[in-house]
C-alpha positions as CSV (number, residue, x, y, z in Angstrom):
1,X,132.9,53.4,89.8
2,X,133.6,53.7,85.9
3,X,135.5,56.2,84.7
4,X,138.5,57.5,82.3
5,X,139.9,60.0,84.6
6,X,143.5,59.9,84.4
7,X,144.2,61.7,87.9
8,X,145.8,64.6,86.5
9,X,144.6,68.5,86.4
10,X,148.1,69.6,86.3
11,X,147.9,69.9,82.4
12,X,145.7,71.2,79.5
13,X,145.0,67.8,78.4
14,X,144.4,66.5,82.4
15,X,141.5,69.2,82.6
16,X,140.4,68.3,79.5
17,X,140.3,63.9,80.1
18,X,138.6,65.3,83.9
19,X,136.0,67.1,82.2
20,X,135.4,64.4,79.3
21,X,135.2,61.9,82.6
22,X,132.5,64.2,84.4
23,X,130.1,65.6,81.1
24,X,129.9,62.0,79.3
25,X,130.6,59.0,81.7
26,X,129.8,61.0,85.6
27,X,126.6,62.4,83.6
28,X,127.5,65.8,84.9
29,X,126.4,67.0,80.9
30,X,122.6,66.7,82.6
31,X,124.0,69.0,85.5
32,X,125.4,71.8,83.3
33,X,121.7,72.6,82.8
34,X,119.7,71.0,85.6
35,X,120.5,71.4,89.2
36,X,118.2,70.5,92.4
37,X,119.9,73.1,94.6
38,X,117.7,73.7,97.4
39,X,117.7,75.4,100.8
40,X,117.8,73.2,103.7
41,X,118.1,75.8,106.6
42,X,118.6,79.6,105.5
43,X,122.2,81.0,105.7
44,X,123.3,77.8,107.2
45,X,122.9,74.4,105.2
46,X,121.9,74.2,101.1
47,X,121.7,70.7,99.3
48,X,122.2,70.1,95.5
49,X,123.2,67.0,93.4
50,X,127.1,67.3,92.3
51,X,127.7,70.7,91.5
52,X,129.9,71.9,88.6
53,X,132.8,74.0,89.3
54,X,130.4,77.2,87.0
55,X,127.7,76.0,89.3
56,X,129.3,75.5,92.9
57,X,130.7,79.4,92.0
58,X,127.7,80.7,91.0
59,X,126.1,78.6,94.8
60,X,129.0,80.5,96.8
61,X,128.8,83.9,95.4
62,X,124.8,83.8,95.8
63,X,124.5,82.8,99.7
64,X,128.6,82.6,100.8
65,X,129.4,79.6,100.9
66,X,132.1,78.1,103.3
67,X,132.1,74.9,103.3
68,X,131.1,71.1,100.9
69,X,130.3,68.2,101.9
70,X,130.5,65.4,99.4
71,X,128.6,62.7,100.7
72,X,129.7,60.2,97.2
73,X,133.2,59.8,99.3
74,X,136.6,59.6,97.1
75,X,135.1,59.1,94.1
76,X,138.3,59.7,92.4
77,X,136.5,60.3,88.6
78,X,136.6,63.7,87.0
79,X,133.9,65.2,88.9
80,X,135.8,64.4,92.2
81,X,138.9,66.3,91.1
82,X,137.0,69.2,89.5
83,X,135.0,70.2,92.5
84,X,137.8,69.6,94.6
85,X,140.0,71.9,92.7
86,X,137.5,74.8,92.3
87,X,136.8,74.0,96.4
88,X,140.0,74.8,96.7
89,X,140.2,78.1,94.5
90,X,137.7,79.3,96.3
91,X,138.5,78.5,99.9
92,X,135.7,76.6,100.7
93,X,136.6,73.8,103.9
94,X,136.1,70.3,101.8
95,X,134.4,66.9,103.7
96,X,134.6,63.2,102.5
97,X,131.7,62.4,104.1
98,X,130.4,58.6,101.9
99,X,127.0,57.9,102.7
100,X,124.8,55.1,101.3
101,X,121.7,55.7,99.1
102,X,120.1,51.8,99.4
103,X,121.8,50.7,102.3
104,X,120.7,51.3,106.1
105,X,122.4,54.5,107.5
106,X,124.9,53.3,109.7
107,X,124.9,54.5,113.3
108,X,128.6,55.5,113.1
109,X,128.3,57.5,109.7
110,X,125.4,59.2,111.0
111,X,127.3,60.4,113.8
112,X,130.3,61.6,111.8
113,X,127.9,63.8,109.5
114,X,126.5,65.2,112.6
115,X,129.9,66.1,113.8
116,X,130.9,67.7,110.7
117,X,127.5,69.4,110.5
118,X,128.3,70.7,114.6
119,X,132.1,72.0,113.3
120,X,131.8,73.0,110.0
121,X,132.0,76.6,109.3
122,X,128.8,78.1,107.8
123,X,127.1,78.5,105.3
124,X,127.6,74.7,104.1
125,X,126.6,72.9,100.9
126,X,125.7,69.6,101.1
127,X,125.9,66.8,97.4
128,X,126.0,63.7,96.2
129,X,125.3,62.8,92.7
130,X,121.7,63.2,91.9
131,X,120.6,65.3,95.1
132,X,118.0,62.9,95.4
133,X,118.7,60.8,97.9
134,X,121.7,60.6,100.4
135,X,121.4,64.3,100.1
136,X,118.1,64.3,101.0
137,X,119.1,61.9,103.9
138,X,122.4,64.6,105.3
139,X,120.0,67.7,105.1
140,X,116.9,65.5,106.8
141,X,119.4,64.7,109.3
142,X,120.4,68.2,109.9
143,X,116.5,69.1,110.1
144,X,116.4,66.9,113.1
145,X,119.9,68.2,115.0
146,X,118.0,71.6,114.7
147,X,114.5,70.8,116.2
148,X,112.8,70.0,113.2
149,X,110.2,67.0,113.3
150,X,110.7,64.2,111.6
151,X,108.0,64.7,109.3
152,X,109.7,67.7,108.1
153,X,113.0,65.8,108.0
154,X,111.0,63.5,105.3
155,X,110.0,66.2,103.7
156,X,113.9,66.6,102.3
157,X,113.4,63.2,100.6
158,X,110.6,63.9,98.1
159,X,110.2,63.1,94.8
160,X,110.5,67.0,94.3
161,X,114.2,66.2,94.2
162,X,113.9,63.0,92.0
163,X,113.9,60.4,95.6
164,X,111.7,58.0,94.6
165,X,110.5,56.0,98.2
166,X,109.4,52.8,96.7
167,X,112.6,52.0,95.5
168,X,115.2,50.5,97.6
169,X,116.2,54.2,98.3
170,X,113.2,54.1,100.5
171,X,115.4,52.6,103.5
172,X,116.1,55.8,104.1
173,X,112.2,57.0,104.7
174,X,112.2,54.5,106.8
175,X,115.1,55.3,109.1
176,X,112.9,58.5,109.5
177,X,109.7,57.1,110.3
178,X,112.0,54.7,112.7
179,X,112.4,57.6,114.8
180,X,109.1,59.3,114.8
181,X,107.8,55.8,116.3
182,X,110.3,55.1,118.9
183,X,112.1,58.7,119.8
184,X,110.1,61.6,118.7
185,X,108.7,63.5,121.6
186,X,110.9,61.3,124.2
187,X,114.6,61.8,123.0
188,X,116.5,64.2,120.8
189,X,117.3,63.0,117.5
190,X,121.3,62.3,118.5
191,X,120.7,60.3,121.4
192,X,117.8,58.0,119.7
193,X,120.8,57.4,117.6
194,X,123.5,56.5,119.7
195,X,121.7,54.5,122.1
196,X,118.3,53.0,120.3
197,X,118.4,53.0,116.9
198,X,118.7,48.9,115.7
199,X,120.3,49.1,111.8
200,X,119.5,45.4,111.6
201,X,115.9,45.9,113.0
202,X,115.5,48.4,110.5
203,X,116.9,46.2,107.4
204,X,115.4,43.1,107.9
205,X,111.6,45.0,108.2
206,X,112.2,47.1,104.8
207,X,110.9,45.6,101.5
208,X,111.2,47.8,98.3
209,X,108.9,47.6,95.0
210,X,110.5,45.9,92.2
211,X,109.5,48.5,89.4
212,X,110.3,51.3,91.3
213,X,113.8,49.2,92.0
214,X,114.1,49.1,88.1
215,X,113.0,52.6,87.2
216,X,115.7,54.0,89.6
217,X,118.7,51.5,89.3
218,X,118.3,50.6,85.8
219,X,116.7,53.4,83.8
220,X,118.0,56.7,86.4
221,X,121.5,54.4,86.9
222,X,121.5,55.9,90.2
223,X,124.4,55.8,92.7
């Protein structure tokens, strides 16, 4: 991942190289003004794109946050270390949880979110860059673990949050549907998972639109 993030919030001029990192080569300049913060489950799970330290305050003072989830993994660019440090200031448990936004979800990574979704102390707030779309995948995920359908778990990946299906960020519609067909009705959500679910089934069957592809990779720059 680019970036000009030196490592370093120890000093005035760390800060000031982490926040130059985050506004003008993380994008997080869009964020200071625009945030998709939504409510997955009330007083238990919310979802936004990569909140900024002003912004993951103002989410934990206004429903109590306890704990984030970062599902962009060690990204280790400004945004990383500012939401890490202001996770910390405000005692909130922190998750490396990477999940993919074009790729297949993996069985095993699945499985790990829904362990960290079982344990973590609640109210949680779930990220990733945009909000769009592996966040939309976590809180879809977390409809299901909580008796939601699976049409309402597509419902979290909607272009009300900037997802865009026909794009190769539409695997993860798919994976959805995947489970209405063969597991809804017959088997909870978890154990379709662990002992049905075919990742390669899945990959080989998904074809994405090439505009869409070029709208959202090219022109959004994506994650």
């Amino acid at each position: 991942m680019d970036t000009i993030f030196k490592g370093d919030l120890s000093t005035a001029a760390g800060r000031r190289n982490a926040w130059l990192d985050a506004l003008f080569v993380d994008h997080a300049v869009f964020r200071l003004v625009w945030t998709n913060f939504a409510v997955v489950r009330e007083g238990e799970l919310y979802r936004s794109n990569h909140p900024t330290p002003g912004k993951l305050a103002a989410f934990t003072r206004k429903v109590g946050l306890k704990s984030l989830i970062n599902l962009r993994g060690v990204a280790r660019n400004g945004s990383d270390a500012l939401s890490r440090d202001m996770a910390a200031r405000l005692g909130l448990d922190f998750y490396d949880m990477a999940m993919e936004s074009r790729g297949v979800p993996h069985r095993d990574r699945v499985l790990r979110l829904a362990g960290i979704f079982e344990g973590m102390k609640g109210p949680g707030l779930v990220h990733c860059k945009s909000g769009a779309d592996r966040a939309g995948l976590a809180a879809g995920i977390f409809v299901l673990m909580k008796g939601g359908s699976a049409a309402e778990a597509l419902g979290q990946l909607s272009l009300r949050y900037g997802h865009i299906k026909q794009a190769k960020t539409g695997i993860l519609d798919q994976f959805f549907r995947l489970y209405a067909a063969e597991g809804e009705g017959k088997k909870p959500f978890l154990e379709w998972v662990k002992a049905d679910y075919d990742e390669e089934a899945l990959r080989a069957a998904f074809v994405s639109g090439k505009v869409a592809g070029f709208i959202n990779d090219k022109i959004l720059r994506r994650e």
